[in-house]
C-alpha positions as CSV (number, residue, x, y, z in Angstrom):
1,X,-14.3,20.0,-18.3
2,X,-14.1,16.6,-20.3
3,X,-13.3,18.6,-23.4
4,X,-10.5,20.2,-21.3
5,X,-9.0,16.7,-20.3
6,X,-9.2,15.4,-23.6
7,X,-7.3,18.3,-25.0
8,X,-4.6,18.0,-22.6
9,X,-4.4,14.3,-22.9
10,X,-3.8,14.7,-26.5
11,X,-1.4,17.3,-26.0
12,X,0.4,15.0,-23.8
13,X,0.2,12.4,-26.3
14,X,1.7,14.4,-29.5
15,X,4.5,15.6,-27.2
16,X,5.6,12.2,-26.1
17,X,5.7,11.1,-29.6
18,X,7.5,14.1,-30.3
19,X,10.1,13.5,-28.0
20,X,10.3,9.7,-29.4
21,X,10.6,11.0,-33.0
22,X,13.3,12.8,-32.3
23,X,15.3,10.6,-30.2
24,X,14.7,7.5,-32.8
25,X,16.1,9.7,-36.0
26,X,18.9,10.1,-33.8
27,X,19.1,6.8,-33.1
28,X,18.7,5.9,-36.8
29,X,21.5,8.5,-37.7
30,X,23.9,6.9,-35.2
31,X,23.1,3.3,-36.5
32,X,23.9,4.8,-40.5
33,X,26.7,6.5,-39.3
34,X,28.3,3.0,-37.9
35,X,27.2,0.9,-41.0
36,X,29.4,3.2,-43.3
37,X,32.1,3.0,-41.6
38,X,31.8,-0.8,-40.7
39,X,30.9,-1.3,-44.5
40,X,34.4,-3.2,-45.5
41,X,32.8,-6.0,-42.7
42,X,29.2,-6.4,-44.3
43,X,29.0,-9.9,-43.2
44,X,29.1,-8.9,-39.9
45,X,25.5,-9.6,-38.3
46,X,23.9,-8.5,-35.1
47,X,22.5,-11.0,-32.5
48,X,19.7,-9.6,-30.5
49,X,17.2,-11.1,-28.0
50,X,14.1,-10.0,-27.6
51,X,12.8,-7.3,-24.7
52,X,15.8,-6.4,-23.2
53,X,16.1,-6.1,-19.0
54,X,15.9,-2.2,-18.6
55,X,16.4,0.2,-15.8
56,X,15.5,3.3,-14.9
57,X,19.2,3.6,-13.6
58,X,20.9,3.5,-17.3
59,X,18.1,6.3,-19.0
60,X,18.5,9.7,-19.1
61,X,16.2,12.0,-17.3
62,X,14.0,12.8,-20.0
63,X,13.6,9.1,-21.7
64,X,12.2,7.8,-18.2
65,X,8.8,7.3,-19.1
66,X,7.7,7.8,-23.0
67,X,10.1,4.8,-24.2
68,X,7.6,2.4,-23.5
69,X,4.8,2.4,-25.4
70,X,5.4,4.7,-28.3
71,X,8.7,1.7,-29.0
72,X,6.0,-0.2,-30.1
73,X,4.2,2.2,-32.2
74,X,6.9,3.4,-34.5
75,X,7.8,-0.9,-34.6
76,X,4.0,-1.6,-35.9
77,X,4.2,1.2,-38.3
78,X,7.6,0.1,-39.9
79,X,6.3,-3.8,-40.3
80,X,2.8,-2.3,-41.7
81,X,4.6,-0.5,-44.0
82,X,4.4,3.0,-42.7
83,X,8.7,3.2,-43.1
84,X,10.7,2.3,-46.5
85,X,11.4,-1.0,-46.5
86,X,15.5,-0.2,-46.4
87,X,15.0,1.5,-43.0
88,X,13.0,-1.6,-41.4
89,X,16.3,-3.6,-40.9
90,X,18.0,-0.5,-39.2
91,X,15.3,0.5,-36.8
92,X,14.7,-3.0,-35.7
93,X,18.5,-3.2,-34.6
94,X,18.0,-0.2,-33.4
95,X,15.5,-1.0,-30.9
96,X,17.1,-4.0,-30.2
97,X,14.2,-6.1,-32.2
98,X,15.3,-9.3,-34.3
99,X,15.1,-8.4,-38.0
100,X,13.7,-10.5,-40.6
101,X,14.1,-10.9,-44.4
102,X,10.7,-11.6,-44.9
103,X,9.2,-9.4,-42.7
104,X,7.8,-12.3,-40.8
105,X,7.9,-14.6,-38.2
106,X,7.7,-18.0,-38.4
107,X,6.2,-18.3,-35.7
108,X,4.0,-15.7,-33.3
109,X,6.0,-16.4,-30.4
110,X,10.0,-17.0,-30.0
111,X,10.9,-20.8,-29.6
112,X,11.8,-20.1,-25.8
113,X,8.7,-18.3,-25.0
114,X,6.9,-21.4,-26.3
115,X,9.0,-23.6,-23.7
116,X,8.8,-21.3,-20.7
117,X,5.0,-19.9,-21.0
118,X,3.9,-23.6,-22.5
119,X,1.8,-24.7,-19.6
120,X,-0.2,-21.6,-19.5
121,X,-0.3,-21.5,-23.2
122,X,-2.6,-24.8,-23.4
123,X,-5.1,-23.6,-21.7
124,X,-7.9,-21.9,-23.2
125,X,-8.3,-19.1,-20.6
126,X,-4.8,-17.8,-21.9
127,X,-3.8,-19.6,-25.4
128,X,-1.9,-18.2,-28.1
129,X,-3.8,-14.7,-28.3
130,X,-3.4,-14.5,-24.4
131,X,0.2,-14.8,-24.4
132,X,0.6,-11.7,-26.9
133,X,-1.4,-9.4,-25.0
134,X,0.5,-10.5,-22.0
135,X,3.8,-9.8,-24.2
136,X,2.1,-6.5,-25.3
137,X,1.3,-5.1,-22.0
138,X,2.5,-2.8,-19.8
139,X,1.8,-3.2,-16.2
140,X,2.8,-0.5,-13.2
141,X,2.8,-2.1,-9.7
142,X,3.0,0.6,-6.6
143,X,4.6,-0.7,-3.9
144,X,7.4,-3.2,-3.4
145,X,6.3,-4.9,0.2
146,X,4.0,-7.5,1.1
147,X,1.6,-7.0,-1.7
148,X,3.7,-5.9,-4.6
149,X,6.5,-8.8,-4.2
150,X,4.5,-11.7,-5.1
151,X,2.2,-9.7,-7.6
152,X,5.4,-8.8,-9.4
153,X,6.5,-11.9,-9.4
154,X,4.1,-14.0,-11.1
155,X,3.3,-10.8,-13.4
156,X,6.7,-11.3,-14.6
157,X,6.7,-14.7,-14.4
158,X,3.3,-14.7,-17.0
159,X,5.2,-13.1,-19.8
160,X,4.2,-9.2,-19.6
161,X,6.5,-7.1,-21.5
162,X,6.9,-4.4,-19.7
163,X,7.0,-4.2,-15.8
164,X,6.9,-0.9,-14.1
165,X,7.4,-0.6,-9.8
166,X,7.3,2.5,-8.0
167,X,8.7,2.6,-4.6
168,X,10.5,4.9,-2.4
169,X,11.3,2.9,0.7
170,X,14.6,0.9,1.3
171,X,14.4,-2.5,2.7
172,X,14.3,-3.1,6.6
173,X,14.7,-7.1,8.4
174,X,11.4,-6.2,9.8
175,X,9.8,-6.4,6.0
176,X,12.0,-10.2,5.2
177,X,9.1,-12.3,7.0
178,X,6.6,-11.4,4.0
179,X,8.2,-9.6,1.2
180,X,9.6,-12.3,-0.7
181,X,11.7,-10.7,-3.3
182,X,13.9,-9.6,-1.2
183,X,16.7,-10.9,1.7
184,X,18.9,-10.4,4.1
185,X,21.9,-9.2,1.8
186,X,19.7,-6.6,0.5
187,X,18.6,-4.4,3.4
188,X,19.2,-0.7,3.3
189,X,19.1,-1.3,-0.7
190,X,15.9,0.6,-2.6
191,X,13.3,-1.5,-2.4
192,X,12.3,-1.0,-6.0
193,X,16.2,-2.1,-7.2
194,X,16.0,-5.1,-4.9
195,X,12.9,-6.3,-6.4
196,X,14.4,-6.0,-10.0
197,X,17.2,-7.5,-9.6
198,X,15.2,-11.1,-8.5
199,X,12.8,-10.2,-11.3
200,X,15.4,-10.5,-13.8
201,X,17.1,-13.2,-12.9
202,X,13.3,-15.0,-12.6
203,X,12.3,-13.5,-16.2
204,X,14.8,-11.8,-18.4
205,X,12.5,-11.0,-21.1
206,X,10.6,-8.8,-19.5
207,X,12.0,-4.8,-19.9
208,X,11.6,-3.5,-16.1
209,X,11.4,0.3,-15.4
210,X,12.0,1.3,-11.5
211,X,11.0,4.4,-10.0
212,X,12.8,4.7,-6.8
213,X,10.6,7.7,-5.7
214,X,7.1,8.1,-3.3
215,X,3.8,8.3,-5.8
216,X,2.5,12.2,-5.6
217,X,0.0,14.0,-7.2
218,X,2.3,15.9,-9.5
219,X,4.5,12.3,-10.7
220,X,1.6,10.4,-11.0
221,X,0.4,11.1,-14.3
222,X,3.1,10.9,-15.8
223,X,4.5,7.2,-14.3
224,X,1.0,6.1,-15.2
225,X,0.8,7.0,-18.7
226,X,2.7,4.7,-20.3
227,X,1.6,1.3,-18.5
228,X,-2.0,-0.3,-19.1
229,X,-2.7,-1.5,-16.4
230,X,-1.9,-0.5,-12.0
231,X,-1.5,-2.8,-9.0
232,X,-2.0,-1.0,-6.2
233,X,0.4,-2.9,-3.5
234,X,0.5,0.2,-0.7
235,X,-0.7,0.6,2.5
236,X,-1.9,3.9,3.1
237,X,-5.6,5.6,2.6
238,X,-4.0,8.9,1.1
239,X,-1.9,6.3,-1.7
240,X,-4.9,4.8,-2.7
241,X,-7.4,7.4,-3.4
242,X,-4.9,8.8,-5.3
243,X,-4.0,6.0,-7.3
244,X,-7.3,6.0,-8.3
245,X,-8.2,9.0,-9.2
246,X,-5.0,9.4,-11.3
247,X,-6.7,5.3,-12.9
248,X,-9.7,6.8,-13.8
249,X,-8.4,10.2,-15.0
250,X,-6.3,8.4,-17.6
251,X,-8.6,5.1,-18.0
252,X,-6.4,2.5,-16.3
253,X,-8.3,-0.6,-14.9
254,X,-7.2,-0.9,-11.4
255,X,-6.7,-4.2,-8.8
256,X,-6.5,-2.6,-5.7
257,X,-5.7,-4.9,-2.2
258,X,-4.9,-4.5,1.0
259,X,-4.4,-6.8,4.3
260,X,-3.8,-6.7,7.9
261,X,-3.3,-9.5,10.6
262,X,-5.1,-12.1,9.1
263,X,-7.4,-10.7,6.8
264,X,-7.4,-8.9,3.3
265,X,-9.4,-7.4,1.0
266,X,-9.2,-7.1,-3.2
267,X,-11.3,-5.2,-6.2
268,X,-10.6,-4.6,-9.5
269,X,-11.8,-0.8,-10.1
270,X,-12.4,1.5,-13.4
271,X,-12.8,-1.8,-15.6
272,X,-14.0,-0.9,-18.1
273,X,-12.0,2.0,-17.9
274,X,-14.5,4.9,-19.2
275,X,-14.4,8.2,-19.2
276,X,-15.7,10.5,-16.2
277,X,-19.5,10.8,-16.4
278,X,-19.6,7.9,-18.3
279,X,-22.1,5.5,-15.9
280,X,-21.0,2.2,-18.1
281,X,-17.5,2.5,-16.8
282,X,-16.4,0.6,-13.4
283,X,-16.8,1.9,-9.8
284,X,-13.8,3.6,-8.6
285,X,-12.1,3.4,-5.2
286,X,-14.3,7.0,-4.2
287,X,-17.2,5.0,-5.7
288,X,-16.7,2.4,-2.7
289,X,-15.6,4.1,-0.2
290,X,-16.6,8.1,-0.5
291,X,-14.6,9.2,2.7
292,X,-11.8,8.0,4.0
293,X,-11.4,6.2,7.8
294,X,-11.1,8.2,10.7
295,X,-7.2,8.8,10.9
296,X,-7.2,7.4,14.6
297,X,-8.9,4.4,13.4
298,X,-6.3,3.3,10.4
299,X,-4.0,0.7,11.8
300,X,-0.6,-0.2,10.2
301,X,1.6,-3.3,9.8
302,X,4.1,-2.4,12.1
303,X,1.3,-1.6,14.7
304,X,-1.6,-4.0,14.5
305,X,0.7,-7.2,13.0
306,X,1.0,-9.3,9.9
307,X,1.0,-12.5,8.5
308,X,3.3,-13.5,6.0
309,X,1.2,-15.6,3.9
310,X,-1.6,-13.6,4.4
311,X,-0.3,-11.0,2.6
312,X,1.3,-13.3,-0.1
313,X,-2.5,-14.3,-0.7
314,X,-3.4,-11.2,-1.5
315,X,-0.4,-10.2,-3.7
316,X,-1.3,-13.2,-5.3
317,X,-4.7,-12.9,-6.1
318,X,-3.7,-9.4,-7.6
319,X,-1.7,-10.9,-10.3
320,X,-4.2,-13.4,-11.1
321,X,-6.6,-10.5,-11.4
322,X,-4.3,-8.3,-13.7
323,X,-3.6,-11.4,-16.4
324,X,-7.3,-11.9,-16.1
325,X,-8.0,-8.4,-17.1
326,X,-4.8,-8.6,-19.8
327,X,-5.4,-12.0,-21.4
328,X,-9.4,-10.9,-21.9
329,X,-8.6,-7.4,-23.5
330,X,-7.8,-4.2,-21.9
331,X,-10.2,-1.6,-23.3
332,X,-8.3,1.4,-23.6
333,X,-9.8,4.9,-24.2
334,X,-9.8,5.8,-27.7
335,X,-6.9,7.9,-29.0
336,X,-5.9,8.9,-32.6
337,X,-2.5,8.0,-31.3
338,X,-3.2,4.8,-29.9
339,X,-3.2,2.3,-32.7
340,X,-0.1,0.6,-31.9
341,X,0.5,-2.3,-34.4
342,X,0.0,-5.9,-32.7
343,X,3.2,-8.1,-33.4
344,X,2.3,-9.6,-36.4
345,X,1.5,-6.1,-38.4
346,X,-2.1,-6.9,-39.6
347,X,-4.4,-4.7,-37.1
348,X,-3.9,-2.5,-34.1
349,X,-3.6,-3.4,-30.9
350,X,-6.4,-1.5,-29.6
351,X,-8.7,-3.0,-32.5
352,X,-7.3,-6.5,-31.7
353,X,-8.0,-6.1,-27.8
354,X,-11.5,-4.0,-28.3
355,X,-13.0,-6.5,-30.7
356,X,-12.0,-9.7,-28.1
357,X,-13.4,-8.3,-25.6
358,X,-16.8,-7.7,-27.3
359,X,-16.6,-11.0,-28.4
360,X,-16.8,-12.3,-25.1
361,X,-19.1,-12.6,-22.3
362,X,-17.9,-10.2,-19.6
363,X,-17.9,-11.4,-16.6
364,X,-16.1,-8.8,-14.9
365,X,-19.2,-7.5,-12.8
366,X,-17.4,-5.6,-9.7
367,X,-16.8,-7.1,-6.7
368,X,-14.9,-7.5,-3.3
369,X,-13.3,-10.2,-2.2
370,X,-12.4,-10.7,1.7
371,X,-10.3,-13.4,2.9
372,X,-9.9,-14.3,6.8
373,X,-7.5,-16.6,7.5
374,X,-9.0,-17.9,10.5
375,X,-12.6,-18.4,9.5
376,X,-14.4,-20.5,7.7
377,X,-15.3,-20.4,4.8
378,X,-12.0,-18.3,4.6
379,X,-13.5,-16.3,1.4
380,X,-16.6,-14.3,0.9
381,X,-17.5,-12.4,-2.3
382,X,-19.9,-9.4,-2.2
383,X,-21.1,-7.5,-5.9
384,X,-20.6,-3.6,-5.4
385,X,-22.6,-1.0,-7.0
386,X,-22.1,0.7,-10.1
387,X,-20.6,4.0,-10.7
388,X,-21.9,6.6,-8.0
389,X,-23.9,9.2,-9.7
390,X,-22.2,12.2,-7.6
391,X,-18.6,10.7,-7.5
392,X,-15.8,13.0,-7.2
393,X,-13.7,10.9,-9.6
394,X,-15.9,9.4,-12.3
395,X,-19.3,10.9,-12.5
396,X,-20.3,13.9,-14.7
397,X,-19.8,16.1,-11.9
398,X,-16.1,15.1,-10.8
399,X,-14.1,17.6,-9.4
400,X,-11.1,15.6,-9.7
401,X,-9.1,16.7,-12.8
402,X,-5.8,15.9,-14.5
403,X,-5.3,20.1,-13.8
404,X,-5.6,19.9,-10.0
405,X,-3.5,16.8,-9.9
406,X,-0.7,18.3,-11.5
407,X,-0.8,21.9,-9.9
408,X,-0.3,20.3,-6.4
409,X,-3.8,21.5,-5.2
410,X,-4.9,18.1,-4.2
411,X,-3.4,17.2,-0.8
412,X,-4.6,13.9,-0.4
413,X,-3.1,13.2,3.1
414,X,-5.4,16.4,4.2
415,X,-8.1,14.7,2.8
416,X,-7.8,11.7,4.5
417,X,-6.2,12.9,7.9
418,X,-3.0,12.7,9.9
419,X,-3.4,10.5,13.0
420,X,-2.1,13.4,15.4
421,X,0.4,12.4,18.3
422,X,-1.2,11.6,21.4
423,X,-0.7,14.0,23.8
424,X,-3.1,13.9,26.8
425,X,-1.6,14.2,30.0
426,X,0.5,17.5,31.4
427,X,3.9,17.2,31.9
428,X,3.7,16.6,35.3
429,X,2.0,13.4,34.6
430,X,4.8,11.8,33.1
431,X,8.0,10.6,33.3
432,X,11.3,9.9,30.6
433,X,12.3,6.3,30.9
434,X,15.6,7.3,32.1
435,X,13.9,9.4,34.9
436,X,11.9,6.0,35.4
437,X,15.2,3.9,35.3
438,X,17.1,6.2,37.7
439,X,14.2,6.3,39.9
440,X,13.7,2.5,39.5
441,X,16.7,1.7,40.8
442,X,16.9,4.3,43.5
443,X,19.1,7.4,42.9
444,X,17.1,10.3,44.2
445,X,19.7,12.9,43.2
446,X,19.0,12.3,39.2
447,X,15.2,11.6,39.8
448,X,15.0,15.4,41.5
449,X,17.0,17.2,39.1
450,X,14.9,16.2,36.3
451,X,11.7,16.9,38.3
452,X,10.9,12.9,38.8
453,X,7.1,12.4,39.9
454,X,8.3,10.4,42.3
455,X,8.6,13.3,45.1
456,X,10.8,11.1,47.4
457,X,13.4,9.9,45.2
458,X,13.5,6.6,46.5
459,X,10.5,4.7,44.2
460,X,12.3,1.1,43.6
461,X,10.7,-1.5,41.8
462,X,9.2,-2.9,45.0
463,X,7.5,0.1,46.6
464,X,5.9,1.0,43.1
465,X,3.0,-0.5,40.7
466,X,4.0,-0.9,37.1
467,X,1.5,-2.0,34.9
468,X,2.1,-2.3,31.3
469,X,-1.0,-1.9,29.0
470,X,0.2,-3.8,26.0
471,X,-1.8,-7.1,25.1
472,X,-1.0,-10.5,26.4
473,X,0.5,-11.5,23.0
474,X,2.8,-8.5,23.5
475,X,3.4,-8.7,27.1
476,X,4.6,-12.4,26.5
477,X,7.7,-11.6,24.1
478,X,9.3,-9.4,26.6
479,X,8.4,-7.4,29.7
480,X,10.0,-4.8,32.7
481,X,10.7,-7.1,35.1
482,X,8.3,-6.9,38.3
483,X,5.4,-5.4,35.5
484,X,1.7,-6.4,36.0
485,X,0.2,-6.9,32.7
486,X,-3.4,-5.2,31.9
487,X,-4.2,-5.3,28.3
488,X,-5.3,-1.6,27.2
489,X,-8.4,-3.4,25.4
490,X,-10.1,-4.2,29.0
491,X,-9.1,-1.1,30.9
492,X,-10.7,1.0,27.3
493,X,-13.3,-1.2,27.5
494,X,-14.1,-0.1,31.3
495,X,-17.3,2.3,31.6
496,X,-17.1,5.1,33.8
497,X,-19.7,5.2,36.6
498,X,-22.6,7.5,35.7
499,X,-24.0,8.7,39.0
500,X,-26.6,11.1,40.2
501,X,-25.4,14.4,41.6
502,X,-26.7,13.3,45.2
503,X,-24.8,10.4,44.8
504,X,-20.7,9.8,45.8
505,X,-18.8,6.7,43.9
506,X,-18.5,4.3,46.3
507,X,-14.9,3.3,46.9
508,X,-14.9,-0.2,44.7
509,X,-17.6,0.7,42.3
510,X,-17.7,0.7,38.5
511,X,-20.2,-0.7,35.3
512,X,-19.9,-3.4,33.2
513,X,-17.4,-2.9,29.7
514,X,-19.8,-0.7,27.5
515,X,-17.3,1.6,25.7
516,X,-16.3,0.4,22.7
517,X,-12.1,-0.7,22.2
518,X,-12.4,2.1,19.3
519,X,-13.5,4.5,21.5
520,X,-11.1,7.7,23.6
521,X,-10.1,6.1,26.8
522,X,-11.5,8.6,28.9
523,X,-15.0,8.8,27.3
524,X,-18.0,7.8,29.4
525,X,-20.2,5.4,27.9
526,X,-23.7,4.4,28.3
527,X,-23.6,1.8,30.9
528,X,-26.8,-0.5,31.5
529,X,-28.8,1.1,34.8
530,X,-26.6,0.0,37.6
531,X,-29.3,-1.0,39.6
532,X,-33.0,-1.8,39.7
533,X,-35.6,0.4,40.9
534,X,-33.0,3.2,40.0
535,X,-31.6,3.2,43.1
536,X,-27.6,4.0,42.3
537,X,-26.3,3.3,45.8
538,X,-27.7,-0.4,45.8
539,X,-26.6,-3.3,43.5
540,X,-23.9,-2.0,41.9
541,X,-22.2,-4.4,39.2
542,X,-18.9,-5.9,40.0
543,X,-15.6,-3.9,39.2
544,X,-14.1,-5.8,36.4
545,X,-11.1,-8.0,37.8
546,X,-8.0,-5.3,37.2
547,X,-9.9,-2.5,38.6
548,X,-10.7,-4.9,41.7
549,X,-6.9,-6.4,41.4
550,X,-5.8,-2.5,41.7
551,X,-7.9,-1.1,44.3
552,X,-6.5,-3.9,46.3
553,X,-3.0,-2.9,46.3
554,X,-1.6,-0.5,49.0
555,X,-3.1,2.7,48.2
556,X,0.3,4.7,48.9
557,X,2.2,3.3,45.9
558,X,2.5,5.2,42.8
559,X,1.3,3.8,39.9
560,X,3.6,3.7,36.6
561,X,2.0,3.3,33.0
562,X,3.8,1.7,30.0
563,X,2.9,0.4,26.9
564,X,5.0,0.7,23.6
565,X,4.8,3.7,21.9
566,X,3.7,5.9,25.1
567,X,0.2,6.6,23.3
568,X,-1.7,3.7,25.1
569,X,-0.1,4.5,28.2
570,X,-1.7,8.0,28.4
571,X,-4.6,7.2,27.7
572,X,-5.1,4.2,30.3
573,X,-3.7,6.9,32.7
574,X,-7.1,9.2,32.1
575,X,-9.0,6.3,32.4
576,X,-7.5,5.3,36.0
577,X,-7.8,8.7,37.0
578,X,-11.3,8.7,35.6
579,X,-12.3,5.6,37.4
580,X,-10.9,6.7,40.8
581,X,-7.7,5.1,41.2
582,X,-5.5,8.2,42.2
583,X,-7.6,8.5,45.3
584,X,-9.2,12.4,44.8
585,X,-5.0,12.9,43.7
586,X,-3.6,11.5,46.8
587,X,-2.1,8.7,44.6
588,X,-0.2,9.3,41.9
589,X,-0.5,7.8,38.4
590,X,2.1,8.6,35.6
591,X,2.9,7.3,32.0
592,X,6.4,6.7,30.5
593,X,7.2,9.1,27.9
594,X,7.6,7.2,24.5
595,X,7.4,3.8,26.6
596,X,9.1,0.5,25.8
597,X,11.0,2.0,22.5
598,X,12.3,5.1,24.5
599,X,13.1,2.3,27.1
600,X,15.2,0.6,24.9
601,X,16.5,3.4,23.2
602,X,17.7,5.3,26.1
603,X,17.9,2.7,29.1
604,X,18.6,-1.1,27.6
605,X,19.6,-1.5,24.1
606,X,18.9,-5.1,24.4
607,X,15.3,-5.1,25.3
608,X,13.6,-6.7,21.9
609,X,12.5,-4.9,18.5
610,X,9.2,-5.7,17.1
């Protein structure tokens, strides 16, 4: 199988360069074709400036992702001498390069790269040799939120000569708060041309590619080829696994972060980037993590919060990690293609990068990094294994090929899991929230036609319970008026009475909170023995104070559920139900279908947006 991958990798190679061949002798043919007719004006003289801004939005289909690297290759060939020397002139103005009469520079970096990279050039982690590979290097960021705004940033900012962002979203207010390269006159615009268009304007010298698409298993491959290096700056399981399998199947060092409230986690991955089966390469992300997180337990932005800087930190921190990977010297694979000439003409690029690298100590052992906000110290480092010896990515035995990812075969949100919609209560256990408005405000008519739960039509607020479930955080920004707050982690958290078969739950009992916040709502746990001696009916432990607070209400008014999706809400209705509160049915206890956003989709447009 690695004899497979290293054919097609090859093939992929040749046909790339192929492609570039034929386009440049186009190119070359255009540019004699305008010298001999501009040959009465010989004095005339090109100005060009070095890396040109490019996007994806002016190439043609078919030029989207070979230009990149393969620019530079036929460049290092023509200065080494691998062109006649009266063709040098024409394809460095054809590739938009300055051209020299000596065939050198003065200097190995442009006078304004001195003055704009000059503070990180003096210092020996970086220097002179730093700032080329940076200027070399190609680096792909995936995703253009939270993480990927201030990665791509200070990547830019550093000097990198080619940036590469993949994103298919558009740009909401809700993403403003942390996602930095954007603002407010840019929402509904592509996320991806947003972030360009600061990038430019913060470093022109860089040549940007955008790729307003989602990453899938059959484009993956071929956005990765032509960058050095990945950022992965998403926010999903399936993303990341296959991110990284697509790293390691083309030997691409990946920094890979993620955060969430106030916390966040980073790794650099696959560096060194070896081949499959090869134990001396880095762990990959299936090295640290072999199966993914239960679906139901993987908690997004949008629900669970997120803190600007927190993020920012993170994206940070990526960035710091890709230069630190660039400046040191990427090991790349070898390749009989891949010895692009460094800017100055005298050795390859590969060579120059390899031979640095060996020359230094490598301190590059893997690790994560997790960052809490709130605690202290706020940063706490922990050394991961090597390379798992039965990985499905990167051992000997992967079954994760370059084949499978380009035939479709590999569904990687199967693999990790679709959080299915909650749907746990029948239908005559719940309500619409314009039912519940109608009802709410007392006009039985509507509440009957559209089968209300609320059998005599005439539930107003005051001869009803409502109780939303959201937390107290939550609760505060905005509420249903007349609403009794009970955050959903306390009623989860509420055991179930496990009695003997001879024995009856007594009207106010319950345990102490034994089931996990995690947890279904409805599952029993295993309390601590309610009594001593074993005696159930004796000693019982004390209700927790909203069970107590709602046994104490009239027993003849309905209950109504909300939270703010309408998931929570069904769930704290089992558990109610569970824990006796609908009195053997005689009360009734429903949810609000799609809760506080149906509420203010379909009721009050003004209720708040979070």
């Amino acid at each position: 199988m690695p004899i497979d991958s290293s054919i097609a990798s090859l093939q992929h190679e040749i046909a790339s360069c192929e492609r570039q061949l034929q386009r440049l002798k186009q190119q070359l043919a255009d540019a004699e074709e305008a010298r001999s007719r501009n040959q009465s004006s010989s004095s005339a003289t090109a100005s060009y400036s070095y890396a040109p801004s490019v996007s994806t939005a002016s190439l043609p289909a078919d030029t989207f992702h070979s230009d990149i690297h393969h620019n530079r290759q036929f460049l290092g060939a023509a200065l080494g001498g691998g062109l006649p020397d009266e063709w040098q002139a024409e394809l460095w103005a054809v590739l938009e390069q300055p051209a020299h009469d000596d065939g050198q520079r003065r200097w190995p970096l442009e006078k304004h790269e001195y003055r704009r990279y000059g503070r990180q050039l003096i210092m020996p982690e970086v220097g002179l040799q730093g700032q080329l590979r940076l200027r070399s290097s190609a680096v792909l960021i995936i995703g253009a939120g939270g993480l990927g705004c201030p990665a791509a940033a200070y990547i830019a900012g550093a000097g990198v000569g080619t940036l590469g962002m993949v994103d298919g979203d558009t740009v909401e207010e809700s993403n403003l708060h942390r996602q930095i390269l954007h603002s407010t006159s840019k929402v509904g615009m592509p996320k991806v041309e947003s972030a360009l268009r600061n990038l430019k304007c913060l470093n022109p010298n860089v040549r940007y590619y955008s790729y307003n698409t989602r990453l899938t298993p059959e484009n993956a491959q071929d956005i990765f080829s032509e960058y050095d290096i990945v950022l992965d700056c998403t926010d999903t399981p399936a993303s990341r696994y296959l991110i990284s399998d697509t790293c390691v199947l083309l030997g691409k060092p990946l920094v890979s972060a993620s955060a969430l409230r106030t916390e966040g986690q980073l790794m650099v991955l696959n560096n060194p980037p070896r081949p499959p089966g090869d134990p001396t390469g880095g762990p990959c992300y299936r090295c640290v993590f072999p199966k993914p997180p239960p679906a139901e337990s993987v908690v997004s932005c949008g629900e669970g919060g997120i803190l600007g800087p927190v993020v920012g930190v993170m994206g940070v921190l990526q960035a710091l990690e890709a230069i630190k990977v660039i400046t040191a010297g990427i090991e790349r694979p070898p390749s009989p293609l891949s010895d692009e000439m460094d800017v100055d003409g005298t050795l390859p690029v590969s060579d120059k990068l390899q031979a640095a690298a060996d020359s230094k100590p490598t301190s590059n052992k893997p690790s994560l990094l997790l960052f809490s906000a709130y605690s202290n110290p706020q940063f706490r480092s922990f050394g991961l294994r090597t390379r798992k010896a039965k990985c499905a990515a990167c051992s000997a035995q992967a079954t994760v090929t370059r084949q499978a990812l380009t035939s479709g075969s590999m569904d990687y949100v199967q693999f990790c899991g679709a959080a299915s919609p909650i749907n746990a209560l029948s239908p005559e256990e719940r309500i619409s929230a314009l039912d519940y408005h109608q009802a709410r405000n007392g006009i039985p008519s509507v509440a009957k036609e559209n089968s209300s739960p609320f059998s005599d039509g005439r539930p107003e607020s005051q001869n009803h319970i409502l109780v939303d479930v959201r937390e107290k955080v939550q609760f505060e920004l905005a509420h249903l008026d007349d609403s009794i707050n009970i955050p959903f982690s306390d009623i989860v958290a509420t055991a179930v009475p496990q009695l003997s078969s001879s024995s009856s739950p007594p009207a106010s009992a319950s345990t102490t909170p034994a089931t996990p916040a995690t947890g279904s709502a409805d599952s029993p746990a295993s309390p601590k023995q309610a009594t001593e001696g074993g005696n159930t009916n004796d000693q019982l432990e004390p209700a927790p104070a909203w069970l107590t607070q709602l046994r104490q209400l009239p027993a003849e008014k309905p209950i109504v559920v909300t939270c703010r999706l309408g998931n929570d809400s069904q769930l704290a209705v089992r558990k109610m139900k569970a824990l006796g509160l609908d009195g053997d049915g005689k009360r009734m206890i429903v949810d609000v279908r799609g809760g506080l956003r149906a509420w203010r989709e379909n009721v009050d447009a003004e209720f708040p947006d979070y």
